[in-house]
C-alpha positions in Angstrom: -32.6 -164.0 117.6 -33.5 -160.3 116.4 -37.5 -159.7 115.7 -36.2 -159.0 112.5 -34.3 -162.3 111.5 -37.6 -163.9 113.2 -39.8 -162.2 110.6 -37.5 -163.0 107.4 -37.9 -166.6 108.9 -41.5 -166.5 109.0 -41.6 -165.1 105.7 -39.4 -167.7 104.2 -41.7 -170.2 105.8 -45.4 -168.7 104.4 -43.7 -168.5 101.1 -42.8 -172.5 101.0 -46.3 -173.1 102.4 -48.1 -170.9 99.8 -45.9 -172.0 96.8 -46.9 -175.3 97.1 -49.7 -175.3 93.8 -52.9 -177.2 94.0 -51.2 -178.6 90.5 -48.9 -181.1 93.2 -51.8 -182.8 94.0 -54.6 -183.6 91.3 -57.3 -185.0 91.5 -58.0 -188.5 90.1 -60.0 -188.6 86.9 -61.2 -191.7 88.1 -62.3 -190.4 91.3 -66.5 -189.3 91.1 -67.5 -185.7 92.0 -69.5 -185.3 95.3 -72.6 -184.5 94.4 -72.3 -181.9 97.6 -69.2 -180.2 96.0 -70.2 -176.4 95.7 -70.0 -175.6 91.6 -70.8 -172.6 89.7 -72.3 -171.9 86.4 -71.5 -168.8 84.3 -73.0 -167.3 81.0 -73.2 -163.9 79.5 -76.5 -162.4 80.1 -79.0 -163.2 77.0 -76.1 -166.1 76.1 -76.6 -169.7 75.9 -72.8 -170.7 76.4 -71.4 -171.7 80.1 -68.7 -172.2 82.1 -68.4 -174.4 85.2 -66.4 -174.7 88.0 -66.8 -177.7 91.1 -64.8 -176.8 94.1 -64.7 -177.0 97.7 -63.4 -173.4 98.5 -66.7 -171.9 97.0 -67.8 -169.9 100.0 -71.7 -168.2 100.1 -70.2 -164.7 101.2 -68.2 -163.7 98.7 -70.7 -164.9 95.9 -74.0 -163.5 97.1 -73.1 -161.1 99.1 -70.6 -158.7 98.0 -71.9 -157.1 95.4 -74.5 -154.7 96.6 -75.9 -153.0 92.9 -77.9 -149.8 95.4 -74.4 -149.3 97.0 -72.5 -149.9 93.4 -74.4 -147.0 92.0 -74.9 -144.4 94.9 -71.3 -144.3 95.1 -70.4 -144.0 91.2 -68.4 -141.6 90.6 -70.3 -138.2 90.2 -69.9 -136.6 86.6 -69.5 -132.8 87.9 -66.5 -131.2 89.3 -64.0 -133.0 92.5 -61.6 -131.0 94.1 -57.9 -132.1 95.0 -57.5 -133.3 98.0 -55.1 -131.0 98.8 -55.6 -127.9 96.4 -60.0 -127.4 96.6 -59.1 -124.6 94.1 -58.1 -127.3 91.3 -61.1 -129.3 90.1 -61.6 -132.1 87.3 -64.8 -133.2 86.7 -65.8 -137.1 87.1 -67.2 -137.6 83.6 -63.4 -136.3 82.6 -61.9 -139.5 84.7 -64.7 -141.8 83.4 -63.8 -140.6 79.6 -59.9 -141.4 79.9 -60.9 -144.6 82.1 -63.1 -145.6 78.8 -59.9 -144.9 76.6 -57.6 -146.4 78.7 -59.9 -149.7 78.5 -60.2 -149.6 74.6 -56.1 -149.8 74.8 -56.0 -152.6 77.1 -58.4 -154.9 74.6 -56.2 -153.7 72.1 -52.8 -155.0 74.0 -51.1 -152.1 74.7 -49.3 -152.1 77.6 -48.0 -148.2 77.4 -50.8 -145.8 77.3 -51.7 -142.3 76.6 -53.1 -140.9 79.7 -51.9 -143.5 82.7 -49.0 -144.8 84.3 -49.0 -148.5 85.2 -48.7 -149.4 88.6 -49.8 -153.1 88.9 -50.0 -155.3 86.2 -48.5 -158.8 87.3 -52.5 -159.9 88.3 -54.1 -159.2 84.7 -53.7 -161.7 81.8 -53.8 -160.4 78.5 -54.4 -163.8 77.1 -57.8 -163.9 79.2 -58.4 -160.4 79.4 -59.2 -161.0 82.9 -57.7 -159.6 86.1 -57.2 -156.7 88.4 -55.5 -153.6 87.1 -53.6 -150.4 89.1 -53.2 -147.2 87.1 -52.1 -143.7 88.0 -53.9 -140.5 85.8 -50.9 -138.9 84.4 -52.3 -135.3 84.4 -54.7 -135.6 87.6 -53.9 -136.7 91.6 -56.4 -139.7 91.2 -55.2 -143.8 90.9 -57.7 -146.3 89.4 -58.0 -149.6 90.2 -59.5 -151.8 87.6 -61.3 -154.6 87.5 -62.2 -157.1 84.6 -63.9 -160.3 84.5 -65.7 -162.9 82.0 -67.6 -165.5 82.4 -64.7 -168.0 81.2 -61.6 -166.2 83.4 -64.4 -166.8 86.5 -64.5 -170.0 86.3 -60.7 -170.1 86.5 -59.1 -168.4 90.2 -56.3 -170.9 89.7 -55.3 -169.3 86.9 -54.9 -165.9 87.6 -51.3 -166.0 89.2 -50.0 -166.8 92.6 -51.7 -164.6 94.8 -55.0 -164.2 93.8 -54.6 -168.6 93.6 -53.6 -168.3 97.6 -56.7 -165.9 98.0 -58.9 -168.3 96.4 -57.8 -171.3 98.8 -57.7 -168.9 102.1 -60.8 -167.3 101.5 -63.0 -168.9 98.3 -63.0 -165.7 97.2 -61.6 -163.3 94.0 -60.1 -159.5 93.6 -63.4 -159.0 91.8 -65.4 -159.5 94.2 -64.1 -157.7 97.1 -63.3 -155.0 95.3 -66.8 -154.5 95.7 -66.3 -154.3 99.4 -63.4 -151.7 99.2 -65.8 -148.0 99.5 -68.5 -149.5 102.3 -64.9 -150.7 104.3 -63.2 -147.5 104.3 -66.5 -145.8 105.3 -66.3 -147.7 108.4 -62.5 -147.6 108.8 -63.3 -143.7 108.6 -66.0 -143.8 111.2 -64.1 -145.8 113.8 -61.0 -143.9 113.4 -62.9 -140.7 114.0 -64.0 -142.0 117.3 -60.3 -142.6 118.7 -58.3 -139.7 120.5 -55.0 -140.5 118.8 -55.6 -141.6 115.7 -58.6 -139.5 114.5 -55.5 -137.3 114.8 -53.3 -138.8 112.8 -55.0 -141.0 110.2 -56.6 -140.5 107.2 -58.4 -142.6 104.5 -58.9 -141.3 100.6 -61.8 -140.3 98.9 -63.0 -143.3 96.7 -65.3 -143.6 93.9 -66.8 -146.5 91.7 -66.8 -145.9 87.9 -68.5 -148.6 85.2 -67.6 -148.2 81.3 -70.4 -147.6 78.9 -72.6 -149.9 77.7 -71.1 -152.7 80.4 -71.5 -155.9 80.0 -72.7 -158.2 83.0 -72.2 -161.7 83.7 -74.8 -164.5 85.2 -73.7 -166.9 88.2 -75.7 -169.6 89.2 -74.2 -171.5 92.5 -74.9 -174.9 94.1 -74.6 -176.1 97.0 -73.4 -172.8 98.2 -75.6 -171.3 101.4 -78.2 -172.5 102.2 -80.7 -173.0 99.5 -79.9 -175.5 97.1 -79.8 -173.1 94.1 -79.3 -169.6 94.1 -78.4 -167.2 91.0 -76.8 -163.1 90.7 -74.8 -161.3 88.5 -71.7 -158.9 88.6 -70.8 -155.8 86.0 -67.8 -157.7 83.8 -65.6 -154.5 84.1 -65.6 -151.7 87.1 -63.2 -149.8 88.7 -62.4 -147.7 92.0 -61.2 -144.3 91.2 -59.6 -143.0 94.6 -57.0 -139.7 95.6 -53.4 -140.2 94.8 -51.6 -140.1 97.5 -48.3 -138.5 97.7 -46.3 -140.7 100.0 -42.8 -139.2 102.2 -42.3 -142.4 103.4 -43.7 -145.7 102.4 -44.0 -147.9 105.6 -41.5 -150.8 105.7 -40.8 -154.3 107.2 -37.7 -153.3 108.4 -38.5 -150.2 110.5 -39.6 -151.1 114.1 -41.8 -148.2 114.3 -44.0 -148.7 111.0 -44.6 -152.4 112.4 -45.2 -151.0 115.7 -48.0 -148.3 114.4 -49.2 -150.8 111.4 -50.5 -153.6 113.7 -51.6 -151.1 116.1 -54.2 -149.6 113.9 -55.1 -153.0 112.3 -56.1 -154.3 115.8 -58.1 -150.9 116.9 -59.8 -151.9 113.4 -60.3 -155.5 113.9 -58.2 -156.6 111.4 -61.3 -155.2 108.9 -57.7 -154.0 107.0 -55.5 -156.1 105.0 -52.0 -155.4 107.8 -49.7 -155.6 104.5 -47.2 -152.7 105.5 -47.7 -151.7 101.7 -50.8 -150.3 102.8 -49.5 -148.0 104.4 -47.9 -144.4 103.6 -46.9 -141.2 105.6 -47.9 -138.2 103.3 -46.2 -135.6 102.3 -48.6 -133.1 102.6 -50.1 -133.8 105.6 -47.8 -135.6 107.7 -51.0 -138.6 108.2 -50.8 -142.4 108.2 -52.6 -142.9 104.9 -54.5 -146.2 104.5 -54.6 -146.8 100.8 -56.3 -150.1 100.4 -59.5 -151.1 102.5 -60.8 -154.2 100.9 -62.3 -156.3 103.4 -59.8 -158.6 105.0 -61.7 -161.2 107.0 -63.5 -162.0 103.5 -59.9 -162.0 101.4 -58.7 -165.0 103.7 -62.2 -166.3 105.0 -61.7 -165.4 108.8 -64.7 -167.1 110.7 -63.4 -165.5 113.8 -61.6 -162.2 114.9 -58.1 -162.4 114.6 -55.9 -161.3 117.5 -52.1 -161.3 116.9 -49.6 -158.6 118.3 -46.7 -158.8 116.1 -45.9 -159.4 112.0 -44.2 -162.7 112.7 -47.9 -164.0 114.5 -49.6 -162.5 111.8 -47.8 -164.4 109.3 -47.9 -167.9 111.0 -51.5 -167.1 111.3 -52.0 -167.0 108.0 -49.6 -169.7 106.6 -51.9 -172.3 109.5 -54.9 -171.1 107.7 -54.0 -172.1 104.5 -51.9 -175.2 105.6 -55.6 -176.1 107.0 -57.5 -175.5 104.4 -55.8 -177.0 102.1 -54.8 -180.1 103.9 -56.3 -180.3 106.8 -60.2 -180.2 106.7 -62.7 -183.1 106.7 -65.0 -183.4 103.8 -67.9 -182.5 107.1 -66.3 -179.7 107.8 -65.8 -178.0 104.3 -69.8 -179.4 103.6 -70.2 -177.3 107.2 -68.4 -174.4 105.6 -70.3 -174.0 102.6 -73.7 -173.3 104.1 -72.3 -170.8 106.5 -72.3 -166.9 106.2 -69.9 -165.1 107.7 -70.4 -164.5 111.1 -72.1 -161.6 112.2 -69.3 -159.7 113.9 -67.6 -159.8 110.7 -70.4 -157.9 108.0 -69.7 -155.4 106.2 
């Protein structure tokens, strides 16, 4: 059989595995809540209303230690004048890109869905009905993308609800696109710093420049956990809207599933990187102007799916079997000791960020 048919197999099979909802298999409203389950509080700041949400797949990591507020703001986006990344003659200023990213969020609240100054490029993960989610935009007058983030206290307290992949997230990892979006600036700083180090592909990969950016007068959110880490209480907070203002990139080829050589250069890299980078071949672009690999998203991808342990595949298919196991087991497969196990565990130390 072809390495090709073998990987359209392997997809088929991940995609069965993953489709099957949490909805399939309720829980019993006459069955008592452990005591032990993990559960989450939330409440606007200076607000007396909460939310709530009891479930096993709360992990510490994501929840306490993602969102670092020094690194947040030493990496906003500065409000005087960026160069192109290709022209250093052009310049916009960052307070320019904050002011359309504060007009583009007025039209979102108001429903829109075509806008004056961007072009959609993701939408399928943001509900309008919750005004929750994670948004992609291009600027339609400047080489810069924006991804945007929104959250509430309610839409928190609900990763089932936010469509099928961020639901499959949640159960791999205990984790949401809110929060390791956070991780996305101190990743590629080390994706930068270990590809500078290596012979070939110091050569012949690059990573964009990438900013944070927070509206106005930003709201933020309170989280209390339980039973998450290892105190018995702990409480933090996260900025209800942000984004990640990074260079467009102008792709000449997008790397695909069904070129050997992409696969072959993808997994590659992901290995030399530890598998710190989500391998999605979508990822990954040849640009035009340079001729480089360009990584375009570097969220931290041991902390998407929860890896405990450094991955070590060779090939797509292995990588996606891996992945369909480790939701198959933690969905199924592990003992109410070992998710109480879980739960109290950082991730290990191999694996900060």
């Amino acid at each position: 059989m072809c390495s090709l048919t073998k990987i359209n197999i392997y997809y088929y099979i991940i995609f069965i595995c993953l489709f099957i909802n949490i909805d399939f298999y309720p829980r019993s409203i006459h069955r008592p809540i452990d005591p032990l389950t993990p559960k989450l509080i939330t409440h606007w700041k200076n607000k007396k209303k909460t939310y709530q949400l009891v479930d096993s797949n709360l992990k510490v990591t994501p929840l306490l230690h993602t969102f670092d507020k020094d690194h947040f703001i030493k990496n906003m986006i500065p409000d005087g004048e960026i160069s192109y990344r290709h022209d250093s003659y052009k310049k916009i200023s960052g307070q320019k890109l904050g002011k359309l990213a504060q007009n583009l969020l007025v039209e979102i609240k108001d429903g829109k869905t075509k806008f004056t100054d961007f072009i959609p490029l993701k939408m399928r993960d943001y509900s309008y009905k919750d005004q929750s989610g994670l948004l992609i935009f291009k600027y339609k007058s400047y080489p810069f993308v924006l991804k945007l983030f929104i959250e509430t206290p309610q839409s928190f307290v609900r990763p089932y609800d936010k469509g099928f992949e961020p639901m499959c997230f949640f159960i791999l990892g205990g984790t949401m696109r809110h929060l390791t979006g956070f991780t996305r600036i101190k990743n590629a700083n080390m994706i930068k710093e270990k590809i500078a180090k290596h012979p070939i592909w110091s050569k012949r990969v690059d990573v964009p420049r990438k900013w944070f950016w927070k509206p106005t007068n930003n709201k933020f959110f309170d989280v209390t956990t339980y039973n998450v880490g290892s105190s018995k209480k702990n409480h933090t907070s996260f900025p209800s809207v942000y984004g990640v203002i990074s260079d467009a990139i102008t792709p000449v080829e997008n790397f695909t599933l069904f070129n050997k050589e992409h696969r072959k250069n993808a997994i590659e890299l992901v290995r030399y990187l530890e598998f710190h980078l989500d391998p999605h071949l979508k990822n990954f672009m040849i640009e035009k102007e340079s001729g480089k690999i360009l990584i375009i998203d570097t969220e931290f991808f041991p902390l998407l799916v929860g890896l405990q342990k450094k991955m070590d595949v060779k090939s797509y298919p292995e990588w996606y079997f891996e992945l369909m196991k480790k939701f198959l087991s933690n969905r199924f497969m592990q003992s109410k000791k070992y998710k109480r196990q879980q739960q109290l565990l950082n991730f290990p130390s191999e694996y900060h960020f």
